[in-house]
SEBARO-686377 format. One record per residue (C-alpha): x, y, z; residue number from 1; residue in three letters. Coordinates in steps of 0.1 Angstrom, whole numbers, plus 5000, padded with zeros to 4 digits. Each point is the difference from the previous one (the first is absolute). Layout:
N
<<X, Y, Z>, NUM, 'ALA'>
...
end
This chain:
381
<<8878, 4273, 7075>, 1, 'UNK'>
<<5018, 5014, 5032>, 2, 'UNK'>
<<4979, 5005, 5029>, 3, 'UNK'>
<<5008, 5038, 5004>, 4, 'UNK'>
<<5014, 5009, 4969>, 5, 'UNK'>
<<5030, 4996, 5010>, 6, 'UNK'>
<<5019, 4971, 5033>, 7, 'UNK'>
<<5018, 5037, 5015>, 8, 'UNK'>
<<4976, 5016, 5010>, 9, 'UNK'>
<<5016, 5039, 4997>, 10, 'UNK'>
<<5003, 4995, 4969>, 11, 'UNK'>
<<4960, 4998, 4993>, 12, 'UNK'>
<<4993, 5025, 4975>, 13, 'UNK'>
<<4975, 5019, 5028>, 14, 'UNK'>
<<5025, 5000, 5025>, 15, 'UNK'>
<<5022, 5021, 4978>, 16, 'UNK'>
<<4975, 5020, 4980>, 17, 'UNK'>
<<4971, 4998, 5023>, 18, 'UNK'>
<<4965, 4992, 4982>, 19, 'UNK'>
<<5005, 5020, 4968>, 20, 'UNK'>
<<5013, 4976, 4976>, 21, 'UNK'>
<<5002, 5011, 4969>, 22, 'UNK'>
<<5029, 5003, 4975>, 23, 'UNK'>
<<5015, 4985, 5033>, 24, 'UNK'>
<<5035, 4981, 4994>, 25, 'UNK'>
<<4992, 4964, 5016>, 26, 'UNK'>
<<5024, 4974, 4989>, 27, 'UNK'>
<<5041, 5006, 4992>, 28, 'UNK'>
<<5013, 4984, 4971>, 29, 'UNK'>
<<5038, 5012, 5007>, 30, 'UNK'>
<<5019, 5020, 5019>, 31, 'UNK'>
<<5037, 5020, 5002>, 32, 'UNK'>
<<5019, 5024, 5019>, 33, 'UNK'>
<<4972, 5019, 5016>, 34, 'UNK'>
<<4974, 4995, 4971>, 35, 'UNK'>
<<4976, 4977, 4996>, 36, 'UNK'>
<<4977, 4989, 4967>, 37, 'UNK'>
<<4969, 4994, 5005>, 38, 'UNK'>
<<4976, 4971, 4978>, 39, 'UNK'>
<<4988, 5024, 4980>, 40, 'UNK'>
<<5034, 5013, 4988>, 41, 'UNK'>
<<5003, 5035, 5021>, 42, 'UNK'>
<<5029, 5004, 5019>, 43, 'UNK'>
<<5001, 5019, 5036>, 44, 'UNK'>
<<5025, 5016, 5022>, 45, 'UNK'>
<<4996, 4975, 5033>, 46, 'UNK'>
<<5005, 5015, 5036>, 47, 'UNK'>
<<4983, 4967, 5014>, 48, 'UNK'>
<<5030, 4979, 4994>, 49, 'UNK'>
<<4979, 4967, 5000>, 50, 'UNK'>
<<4988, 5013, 5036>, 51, 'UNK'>
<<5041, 5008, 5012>, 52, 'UNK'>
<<5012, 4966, 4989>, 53, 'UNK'>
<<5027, 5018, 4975>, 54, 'UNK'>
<<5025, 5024, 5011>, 55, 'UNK'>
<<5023, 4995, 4968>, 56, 'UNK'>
<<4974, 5005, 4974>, 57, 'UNK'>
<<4980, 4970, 4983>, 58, 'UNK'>
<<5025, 4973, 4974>, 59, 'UNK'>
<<5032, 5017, 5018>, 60, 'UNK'>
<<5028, 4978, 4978>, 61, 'UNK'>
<<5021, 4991, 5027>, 62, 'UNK'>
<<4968, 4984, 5016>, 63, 'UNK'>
<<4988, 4982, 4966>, 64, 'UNK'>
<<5030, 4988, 4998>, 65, 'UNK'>
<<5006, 4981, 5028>, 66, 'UNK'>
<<4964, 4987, 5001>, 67, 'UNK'>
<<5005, 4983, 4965>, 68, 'UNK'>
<<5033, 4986, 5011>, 69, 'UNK'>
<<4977, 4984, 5029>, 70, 'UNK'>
<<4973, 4992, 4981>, 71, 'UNK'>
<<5027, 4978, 4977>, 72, 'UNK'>
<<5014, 4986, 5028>, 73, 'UNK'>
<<4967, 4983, 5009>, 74, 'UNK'>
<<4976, 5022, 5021>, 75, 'UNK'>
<<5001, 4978, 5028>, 76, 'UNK'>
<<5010, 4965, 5015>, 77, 'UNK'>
<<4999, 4978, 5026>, 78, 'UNK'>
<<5031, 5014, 5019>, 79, 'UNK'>
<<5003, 5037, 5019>, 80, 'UNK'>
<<5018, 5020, 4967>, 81, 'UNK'>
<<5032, 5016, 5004>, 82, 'UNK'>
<<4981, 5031, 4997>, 83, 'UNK'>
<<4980, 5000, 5031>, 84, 'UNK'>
<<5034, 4999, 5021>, 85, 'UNK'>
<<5019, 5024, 4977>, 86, 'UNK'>
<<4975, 5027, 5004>, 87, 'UNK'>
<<4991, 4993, 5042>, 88, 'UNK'>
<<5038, 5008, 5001>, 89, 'UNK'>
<<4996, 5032, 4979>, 90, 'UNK'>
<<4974, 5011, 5018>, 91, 'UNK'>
<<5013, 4990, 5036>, 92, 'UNK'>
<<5034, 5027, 4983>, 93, 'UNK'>
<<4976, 5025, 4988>, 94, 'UNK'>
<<4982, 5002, 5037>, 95, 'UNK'>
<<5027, 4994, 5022>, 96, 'UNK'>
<<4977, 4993, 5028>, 97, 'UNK'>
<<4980, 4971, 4989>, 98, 'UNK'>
<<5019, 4965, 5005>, 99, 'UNK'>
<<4977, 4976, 4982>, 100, 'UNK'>
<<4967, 5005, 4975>, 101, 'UNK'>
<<4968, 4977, 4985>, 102, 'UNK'>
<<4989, 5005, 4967>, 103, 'UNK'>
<<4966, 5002, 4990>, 104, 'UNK'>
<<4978, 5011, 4971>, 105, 'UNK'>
<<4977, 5025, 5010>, 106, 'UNK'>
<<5002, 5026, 5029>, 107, 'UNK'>
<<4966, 4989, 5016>, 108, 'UNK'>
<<5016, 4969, 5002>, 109, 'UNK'>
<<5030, 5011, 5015>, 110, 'UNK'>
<<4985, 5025, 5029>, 111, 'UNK'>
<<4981, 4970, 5011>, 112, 'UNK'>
<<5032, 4977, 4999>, 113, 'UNK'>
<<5014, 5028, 5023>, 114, 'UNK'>
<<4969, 4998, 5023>, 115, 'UNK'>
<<5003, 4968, 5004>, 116, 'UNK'>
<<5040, 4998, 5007>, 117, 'UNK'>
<<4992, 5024, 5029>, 118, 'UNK'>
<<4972, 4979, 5013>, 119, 'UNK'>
<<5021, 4978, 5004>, 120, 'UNK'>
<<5031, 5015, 5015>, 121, 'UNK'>
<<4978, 5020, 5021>, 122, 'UNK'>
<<4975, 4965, 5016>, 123, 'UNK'>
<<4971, 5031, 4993>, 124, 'UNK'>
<<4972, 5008, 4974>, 125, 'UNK'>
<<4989, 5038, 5004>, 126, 'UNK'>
<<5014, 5020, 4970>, 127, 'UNK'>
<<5001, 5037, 4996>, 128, 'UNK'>
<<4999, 5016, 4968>, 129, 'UNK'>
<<5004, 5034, 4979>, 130, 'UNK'>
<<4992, 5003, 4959>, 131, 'UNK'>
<<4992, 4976, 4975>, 132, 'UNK'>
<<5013, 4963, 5004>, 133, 'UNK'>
<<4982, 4981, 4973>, 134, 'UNK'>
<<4970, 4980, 5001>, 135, 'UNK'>
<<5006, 4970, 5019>, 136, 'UNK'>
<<4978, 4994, 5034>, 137, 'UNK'>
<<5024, 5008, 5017>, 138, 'UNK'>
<<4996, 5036, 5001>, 139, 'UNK'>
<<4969, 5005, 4980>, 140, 'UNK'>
<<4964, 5017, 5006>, 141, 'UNK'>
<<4988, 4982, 4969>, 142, 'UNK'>
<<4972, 4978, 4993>, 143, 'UNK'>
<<5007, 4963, 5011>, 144, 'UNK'>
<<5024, 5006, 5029>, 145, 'UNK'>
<<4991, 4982, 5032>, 146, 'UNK'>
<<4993, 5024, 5027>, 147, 'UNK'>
<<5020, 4977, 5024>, 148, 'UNK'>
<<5030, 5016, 4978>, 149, 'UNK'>
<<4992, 5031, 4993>, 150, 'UNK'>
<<4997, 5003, 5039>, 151, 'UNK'>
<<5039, 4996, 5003>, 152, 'UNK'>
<<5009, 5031, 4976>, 153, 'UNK'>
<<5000, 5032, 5007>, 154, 'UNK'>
<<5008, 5033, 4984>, 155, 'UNK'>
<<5023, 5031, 5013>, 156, 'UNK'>
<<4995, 5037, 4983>, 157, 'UNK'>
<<5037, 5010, 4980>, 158, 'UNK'>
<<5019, 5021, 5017>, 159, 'UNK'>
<<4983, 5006, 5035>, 160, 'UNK'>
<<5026, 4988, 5022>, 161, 'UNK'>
<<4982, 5006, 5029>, 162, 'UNK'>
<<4967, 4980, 4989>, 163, 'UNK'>
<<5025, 4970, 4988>, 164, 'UNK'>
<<5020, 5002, 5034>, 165, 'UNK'>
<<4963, 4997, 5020>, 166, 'UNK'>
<<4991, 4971, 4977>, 167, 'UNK'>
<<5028, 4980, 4999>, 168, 'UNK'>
<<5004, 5004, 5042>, 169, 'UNK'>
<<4965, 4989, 5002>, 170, 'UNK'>
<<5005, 4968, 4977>, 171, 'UNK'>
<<5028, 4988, 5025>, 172, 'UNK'>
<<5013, 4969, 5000>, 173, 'UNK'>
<<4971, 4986, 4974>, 174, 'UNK'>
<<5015, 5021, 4972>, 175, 'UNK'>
<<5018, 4980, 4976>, 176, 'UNK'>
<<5013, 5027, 4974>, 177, 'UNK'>
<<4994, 5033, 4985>, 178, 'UNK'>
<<5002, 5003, 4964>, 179, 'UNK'>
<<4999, 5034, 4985>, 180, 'UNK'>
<<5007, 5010, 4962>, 181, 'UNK'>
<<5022, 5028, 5011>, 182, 'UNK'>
<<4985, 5027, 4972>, 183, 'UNK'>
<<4964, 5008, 4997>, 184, 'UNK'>
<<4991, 5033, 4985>, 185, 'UNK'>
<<5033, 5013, 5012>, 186, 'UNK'>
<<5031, 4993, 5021>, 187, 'UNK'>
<<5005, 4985, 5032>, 188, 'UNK'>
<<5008, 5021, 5030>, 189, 'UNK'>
<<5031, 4992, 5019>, 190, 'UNK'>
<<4985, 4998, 5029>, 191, 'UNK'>
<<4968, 4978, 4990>, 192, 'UNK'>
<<5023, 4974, 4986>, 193, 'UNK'>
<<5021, 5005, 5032>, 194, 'UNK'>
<<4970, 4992, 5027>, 195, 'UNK'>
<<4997, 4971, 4973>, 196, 'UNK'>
<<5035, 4986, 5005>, 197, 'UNK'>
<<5001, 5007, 5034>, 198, 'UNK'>
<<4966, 4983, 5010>, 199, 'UNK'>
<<5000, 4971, 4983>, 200, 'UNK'>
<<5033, 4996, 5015>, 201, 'UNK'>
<<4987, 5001, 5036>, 202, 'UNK'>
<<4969, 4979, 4991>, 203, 'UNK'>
<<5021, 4978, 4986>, 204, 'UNK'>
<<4981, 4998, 4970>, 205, 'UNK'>
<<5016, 5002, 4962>, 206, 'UNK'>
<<5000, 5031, 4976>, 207, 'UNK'>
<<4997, 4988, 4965>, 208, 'UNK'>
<<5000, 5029, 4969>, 209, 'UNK'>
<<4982, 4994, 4976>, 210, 'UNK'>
<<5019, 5014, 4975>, 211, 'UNK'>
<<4983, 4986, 4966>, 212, 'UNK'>
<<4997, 5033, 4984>, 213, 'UNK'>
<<5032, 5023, 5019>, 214, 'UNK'>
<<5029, 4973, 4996>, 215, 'UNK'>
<<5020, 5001, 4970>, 216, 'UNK'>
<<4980, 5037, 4992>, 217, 'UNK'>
<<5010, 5022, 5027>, 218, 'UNK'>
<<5031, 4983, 5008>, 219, 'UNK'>
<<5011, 4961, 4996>, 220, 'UNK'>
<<4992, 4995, 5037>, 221, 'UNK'>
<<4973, 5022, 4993>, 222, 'UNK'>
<<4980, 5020, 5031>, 223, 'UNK'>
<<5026, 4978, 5026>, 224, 'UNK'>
<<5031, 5017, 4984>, 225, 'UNK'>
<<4987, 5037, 4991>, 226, 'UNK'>
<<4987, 5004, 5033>, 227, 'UNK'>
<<5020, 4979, 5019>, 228, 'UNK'>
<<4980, 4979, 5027>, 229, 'UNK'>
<<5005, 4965, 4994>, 230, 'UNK'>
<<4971, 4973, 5001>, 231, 'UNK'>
<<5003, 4968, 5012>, 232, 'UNK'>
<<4989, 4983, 4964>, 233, 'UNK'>
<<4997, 5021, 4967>, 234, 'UNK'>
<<4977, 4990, 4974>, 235, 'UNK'>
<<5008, 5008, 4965>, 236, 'UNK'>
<<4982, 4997, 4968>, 237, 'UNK'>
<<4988, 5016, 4966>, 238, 'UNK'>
<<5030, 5020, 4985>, 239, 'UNK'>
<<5023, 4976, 5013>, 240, 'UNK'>
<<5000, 4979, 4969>, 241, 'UNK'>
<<4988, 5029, 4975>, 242, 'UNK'>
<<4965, 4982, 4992>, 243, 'UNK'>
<<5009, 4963, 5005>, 244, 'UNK'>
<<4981, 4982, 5030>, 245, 'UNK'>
<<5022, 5002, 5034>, 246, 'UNK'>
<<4999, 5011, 5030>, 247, 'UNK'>
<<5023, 4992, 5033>, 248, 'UNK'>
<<5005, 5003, 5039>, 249, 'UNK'>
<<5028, 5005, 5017>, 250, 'UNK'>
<<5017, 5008, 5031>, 251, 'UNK'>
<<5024, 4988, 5028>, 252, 'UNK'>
<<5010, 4966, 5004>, 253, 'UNK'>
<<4980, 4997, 5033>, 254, 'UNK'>
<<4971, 5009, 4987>, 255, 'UNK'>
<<4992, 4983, 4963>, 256, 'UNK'>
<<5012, 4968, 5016>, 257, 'UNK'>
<<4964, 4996, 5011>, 258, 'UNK'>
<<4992, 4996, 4969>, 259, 'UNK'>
<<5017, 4962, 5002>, 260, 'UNK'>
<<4973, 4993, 5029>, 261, 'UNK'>
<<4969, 5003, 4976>, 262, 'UNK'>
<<4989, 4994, 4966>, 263, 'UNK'>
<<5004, 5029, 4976>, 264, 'UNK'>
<<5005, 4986, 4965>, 265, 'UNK'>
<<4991, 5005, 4966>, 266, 'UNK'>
<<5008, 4981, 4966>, 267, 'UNK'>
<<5005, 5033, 4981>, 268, 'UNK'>
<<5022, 5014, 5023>, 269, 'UNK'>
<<5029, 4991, 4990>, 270, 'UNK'>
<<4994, 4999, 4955>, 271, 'UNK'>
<<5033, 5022, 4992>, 272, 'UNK'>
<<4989, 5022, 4976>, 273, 'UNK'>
<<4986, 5022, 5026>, 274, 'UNK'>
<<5037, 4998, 5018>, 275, 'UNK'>
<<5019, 5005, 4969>, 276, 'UNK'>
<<4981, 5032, 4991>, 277, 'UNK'>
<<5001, 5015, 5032>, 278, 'UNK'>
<<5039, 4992, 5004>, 279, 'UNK'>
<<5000, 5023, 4968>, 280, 'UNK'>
<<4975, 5027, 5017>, 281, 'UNK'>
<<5024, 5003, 5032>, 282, 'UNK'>
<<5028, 5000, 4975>, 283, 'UNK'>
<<4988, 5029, 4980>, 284, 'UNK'>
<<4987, 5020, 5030>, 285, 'UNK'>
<<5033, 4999, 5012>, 286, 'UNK'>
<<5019, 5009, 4968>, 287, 'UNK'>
<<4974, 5028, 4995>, 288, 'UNK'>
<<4989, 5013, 5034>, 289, 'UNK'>
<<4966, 4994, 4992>, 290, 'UNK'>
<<4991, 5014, 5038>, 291, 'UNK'>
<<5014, 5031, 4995>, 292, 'UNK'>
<<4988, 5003, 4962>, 293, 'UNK'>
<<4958, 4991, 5011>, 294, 'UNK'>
<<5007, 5023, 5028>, 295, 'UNK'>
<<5012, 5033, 4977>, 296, 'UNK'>
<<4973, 4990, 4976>, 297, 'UNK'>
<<4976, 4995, 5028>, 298, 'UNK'>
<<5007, 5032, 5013>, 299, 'UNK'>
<<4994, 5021, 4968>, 300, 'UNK'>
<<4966, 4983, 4998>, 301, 'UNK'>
<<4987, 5003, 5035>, 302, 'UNK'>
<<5010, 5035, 4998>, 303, 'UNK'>
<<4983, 5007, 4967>, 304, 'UNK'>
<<4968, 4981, 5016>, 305, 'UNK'>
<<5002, 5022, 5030>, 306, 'UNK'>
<<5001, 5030, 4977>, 307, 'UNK'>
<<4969, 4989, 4981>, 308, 'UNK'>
<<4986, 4992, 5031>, 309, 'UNK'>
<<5002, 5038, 5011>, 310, 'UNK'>
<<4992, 5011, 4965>, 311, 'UNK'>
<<4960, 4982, 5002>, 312, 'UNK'>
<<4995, 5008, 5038>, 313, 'UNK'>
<<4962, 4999, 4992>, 314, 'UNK'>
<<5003, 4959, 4985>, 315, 'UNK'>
<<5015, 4992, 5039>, 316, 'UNK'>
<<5028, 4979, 4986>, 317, 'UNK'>
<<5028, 4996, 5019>, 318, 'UNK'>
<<5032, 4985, 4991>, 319, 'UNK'>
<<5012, 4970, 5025>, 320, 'UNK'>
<<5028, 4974, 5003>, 321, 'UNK'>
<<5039, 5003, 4998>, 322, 'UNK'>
<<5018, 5005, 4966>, 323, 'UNK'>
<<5004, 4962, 4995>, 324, 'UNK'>
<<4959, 4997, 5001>, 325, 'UNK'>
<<4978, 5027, 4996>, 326, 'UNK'>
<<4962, 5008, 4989>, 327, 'UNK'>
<<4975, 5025, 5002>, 328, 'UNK'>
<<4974, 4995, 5026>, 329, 'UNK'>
<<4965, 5010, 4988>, 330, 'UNK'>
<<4974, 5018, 5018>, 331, 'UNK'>
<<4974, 4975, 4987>, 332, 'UNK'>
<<5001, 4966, 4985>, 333, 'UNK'>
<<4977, 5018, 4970>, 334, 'UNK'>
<<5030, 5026, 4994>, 335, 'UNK'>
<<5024, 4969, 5002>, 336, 'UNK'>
<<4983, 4983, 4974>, 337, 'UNK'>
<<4999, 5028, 4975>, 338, 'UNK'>
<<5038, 5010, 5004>, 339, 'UNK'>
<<5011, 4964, 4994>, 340, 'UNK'>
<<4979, 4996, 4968>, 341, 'UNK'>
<<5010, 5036, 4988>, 342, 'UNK'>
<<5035, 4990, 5006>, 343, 'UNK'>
<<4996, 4963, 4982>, 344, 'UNK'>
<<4984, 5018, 4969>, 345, 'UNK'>
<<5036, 5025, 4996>, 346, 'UNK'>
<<5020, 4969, 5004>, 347, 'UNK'>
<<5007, 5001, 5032>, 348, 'UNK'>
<<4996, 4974, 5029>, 349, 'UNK'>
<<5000, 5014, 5032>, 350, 'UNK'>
<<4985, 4985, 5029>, 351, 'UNK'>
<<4973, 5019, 5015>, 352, 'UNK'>
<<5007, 4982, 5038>, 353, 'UNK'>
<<5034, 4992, 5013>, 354, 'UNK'>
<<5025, 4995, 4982>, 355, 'UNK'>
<<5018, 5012, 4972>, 356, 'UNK'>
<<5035, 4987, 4994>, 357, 'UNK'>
<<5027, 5016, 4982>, 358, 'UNK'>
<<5027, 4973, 4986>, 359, 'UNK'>
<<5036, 5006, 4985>, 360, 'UNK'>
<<4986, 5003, 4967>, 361, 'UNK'>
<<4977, 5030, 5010>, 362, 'UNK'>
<<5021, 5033, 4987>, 363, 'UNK'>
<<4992, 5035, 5006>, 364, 'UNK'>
<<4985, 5006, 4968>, 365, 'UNK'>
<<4975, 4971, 5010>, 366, 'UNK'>
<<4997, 5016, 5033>, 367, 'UNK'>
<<4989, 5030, 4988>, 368, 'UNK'>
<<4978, 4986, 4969>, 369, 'UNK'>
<<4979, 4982, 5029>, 370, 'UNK'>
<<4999, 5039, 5020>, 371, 'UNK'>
<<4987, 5015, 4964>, 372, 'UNK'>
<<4975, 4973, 4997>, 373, 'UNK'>
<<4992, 5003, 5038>, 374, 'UNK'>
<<4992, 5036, 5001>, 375, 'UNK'>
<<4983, 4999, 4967>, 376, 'UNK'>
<<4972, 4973, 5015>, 377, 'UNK'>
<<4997, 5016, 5035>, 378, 'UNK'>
<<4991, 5029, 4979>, 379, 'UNK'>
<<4973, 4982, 4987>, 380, 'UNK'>
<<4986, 4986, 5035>, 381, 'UNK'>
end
């Protein structure tokens, strides 16, 4: 039995459905394109993407592919695979500014291996943070962290430039980095990711983007490149390998060769399925602008949220996030509860929290399927 129903956690049936659990779809049995089946044989139109870890739809061919070639080839070995130093290079051409990356397998994993690179570059321990980062000790409130630190995190509000200029001045010369996910809710302002770039610079402190959920989604380079303000280290995850574990950092040359002067290491790290298939997912979002398509897709769903939104002013949804990532935001976690289960009983999975993902295999007509079912269950809230 699994302590929790399930080892990732967001995927606990009351996390998406809330406490009403009946008829609920708990376990997947397969999944394509942008629909899933669920154990007991229905099949749903899925907006949760396995939680934005697919851009090109789930079983894209190209990806298959060259995961069963790897898989033939042996999995993994006692020597670095050809892989890891074929795709470092295709990455290092797809973001020109990054000289040199480290693989890993899970973005948790990865923010903290970028934590730790700037400790060390840095000589200082005081990190600053904004959004989600996983659940390592580093940066959590949970349960089981050591006050002593918890004490050397802190947290800035997204986009207040002003409040992150105060903060950072006030850490000083004890401030190691600042690591922001660079879209929360919505975009970044210019000028917040500005004050950013600017004071980190003259604390001499380094930015890092964590860019687990934007990279490969709203551009390859993801918030770095649409918004141009370039981090010191990039972190970069989830739809990067369309499903398969991975997850890098990267940056200049003067930077990740801290990296050398610790331990960061990890036995699965370098197992080249993972690289093969996400040499294939760069490949493919290349061939078929997958930015551009998730962001015309995106678009026609966040603006058909935002007209439901006004259409129920008395349910106080509102619709939040960019095209790429979007949800509605409930009023009430009891409102919440009852549009994701309404939604899950029309075949539809859509996240009741941030985010939904649209993927290259999302079309209009599943676009506006999902804005049917949508308006149909906020009806009924």
């Amino acid at each position: 039995m699994i302590v929790g129903f399930t080892s990732t956690g967001s995927k606990r049936p009351e996390v998406l459905f809330g406490p009403q659990l009946d008829g609920m779809p708990r376990r997947l049995r397969r999944a394509a394109g942008c629909t899933v089946q669920a154990t007991d044989g229905r099949s749903y139109l899925d907006f949760i993407m396995a939680l934005g870890a697919v851009a090109l739809g789930y079983g894209h061919s190209d990806v298959v592919q060259a995961a069963a070639d790897a898989i033939e080839r042996g999995i993994i070995g006692s020597l670095s695979p050809d892989d890891e130093a074929a795709f470092a290079d295709e990455l290092v051409a797809a973001i020109p500014w990054l000289d040199q990356v480290l693989f890993h397998k899970t973005g948790a994993e990865a923010v903290a291996a970028a934590v730790r690179i700037a400790r060390v570059a840095t000589g200082r321990n005081r990190v600053i943070g904004c959004g989600y980062h996983g659940w390592l000790d580093w940066c959590s409130e949970s349960a089981g962290v050591p006050p002593a630190t918890r004490d050397l995190y802190a947290a800035i509000p997204f986009n207040d430039a002003e409040r992150a200029r105060t903060l950072l001045r006030a850490a000083g010369d004890t401030l190691a980095c600042v690591v922001i996910e660079p879209v929360i809710d919505e975009a970044p302002t210019r000028e917040w990711l500005d004050v950013l770039r600017e004071e980190t610079t003259r604390a001499g402190a380094i930015l890092i983007f964590d860019e687990i959920k934007t990279a490969f989604r709203i551009a390859i380079g993801g918030a770095a490149e649409r918004w141009g303000v370039t981090p010191d280290i990039i972190v970069l995850g989830k739809a990067m390998a369309s499903g398969f574990p991975l997850a890098a950092i990267g940056g200049p040359r003067e930077v990740m060769h801290h990296a050398t002067s610790t331990w960061i290491s990890s036995t699965m790290a370098t197992e080249y399925v993972s690289l093969a298939a996400a040499r294939a997912t760069l490949r493919a979002m290349q061939t078929h602008g997958v930015p551009r398509h998730l962001e015309v897709t995106g678009t026609r769903l966040l603006a058909g949220l935002q007209r439901l939104a006004g259409r129920y002013p008395g349910l106080g949804v509102t619709a939040a996030g960019i095209p790429q990532m979007c949800y509605l935001r409930h009023a009430s976690e009891p409102t919440s509860s009852r549009f994701a289960t309404e939604c899950a009983r029309r075949g539809l999975l859509f996240k009741r929290t941030a985010y939904n993902f649209v993927s290259l295999a999302h079309d209009d007509a599943a676009i506006d399927r999902a804005l049917e079912t949508l308006d149909e269950v906020l009806a009924t809230c």
